[in-house]
C-alpha positions in Angstrom: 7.6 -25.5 -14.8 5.4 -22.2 -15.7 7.7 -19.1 -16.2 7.1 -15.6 -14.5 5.3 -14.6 -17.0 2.9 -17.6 -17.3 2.0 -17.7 -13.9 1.2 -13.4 -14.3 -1.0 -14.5 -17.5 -2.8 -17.2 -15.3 -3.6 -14.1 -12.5 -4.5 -11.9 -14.8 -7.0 -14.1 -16.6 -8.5 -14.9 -12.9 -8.7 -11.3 -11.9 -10.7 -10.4 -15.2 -12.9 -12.9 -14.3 -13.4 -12.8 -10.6 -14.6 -9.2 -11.6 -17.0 -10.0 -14.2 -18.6 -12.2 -11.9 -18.6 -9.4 -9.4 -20.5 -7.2 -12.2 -22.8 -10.2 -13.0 -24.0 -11.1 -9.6 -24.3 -7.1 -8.7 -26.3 -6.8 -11.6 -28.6 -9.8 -11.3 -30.3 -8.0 -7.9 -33.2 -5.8 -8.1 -32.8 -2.2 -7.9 -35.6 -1.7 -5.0 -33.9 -3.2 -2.5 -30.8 -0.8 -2.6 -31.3 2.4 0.1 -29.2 4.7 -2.2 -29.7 5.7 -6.4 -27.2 7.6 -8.3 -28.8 10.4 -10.4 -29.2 9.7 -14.3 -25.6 11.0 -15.2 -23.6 9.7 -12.3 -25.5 6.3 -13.0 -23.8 6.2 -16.7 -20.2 7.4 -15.7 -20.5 4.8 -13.3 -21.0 2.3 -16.0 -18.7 3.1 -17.9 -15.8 3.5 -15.2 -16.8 -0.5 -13.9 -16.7 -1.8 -18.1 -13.6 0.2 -18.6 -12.0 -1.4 -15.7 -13.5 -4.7 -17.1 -11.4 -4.1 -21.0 -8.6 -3.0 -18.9 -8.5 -6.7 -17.1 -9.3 -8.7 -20.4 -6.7 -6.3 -22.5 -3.9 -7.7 -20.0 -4.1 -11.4 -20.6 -4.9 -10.9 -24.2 -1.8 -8.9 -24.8 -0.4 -11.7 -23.3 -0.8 -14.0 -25.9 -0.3 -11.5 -28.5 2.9 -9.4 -27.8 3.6 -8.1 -30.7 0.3 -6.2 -30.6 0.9 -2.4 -30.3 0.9 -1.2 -26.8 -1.1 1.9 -27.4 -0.1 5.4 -27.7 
């Protein structure tokens, strides 16, 4: 039977990616279709905010199988 801990790692692996395939199938429509655009700026803190959140949800699993990595200070 799969620990705490295991069954966490097995979430956290789905979550990171059930949102990169949220990211993939946003990206993969055409911009012309959408009623709104984000000026130049907004557009690229945008970006990185949605790929940030994306390391965040790969970092967790990975630290999984690596605890004695540093947690980051």
């Amino acid at each position: 039977m799969a620990g705490r801990s295991e069954k966490l790692s097995g979430w956290h692996w789905a979550s990171a990616f059930a949102y990169l395939i949220l990211i993939h199938t946003g990206s993969a429509f055409s911009s012309e279709g959408i009623p709104f655009s984000l000026h130049y700026g907004l557009d690229n803190i945008a970006h990185f905010c949605e790929f940030a959140v994306l390391a965040f949800l790969f970092w967790r699993p990975l630290h999984d199988l690596r605890p004695d990595w540093p947690e980051g200070k």
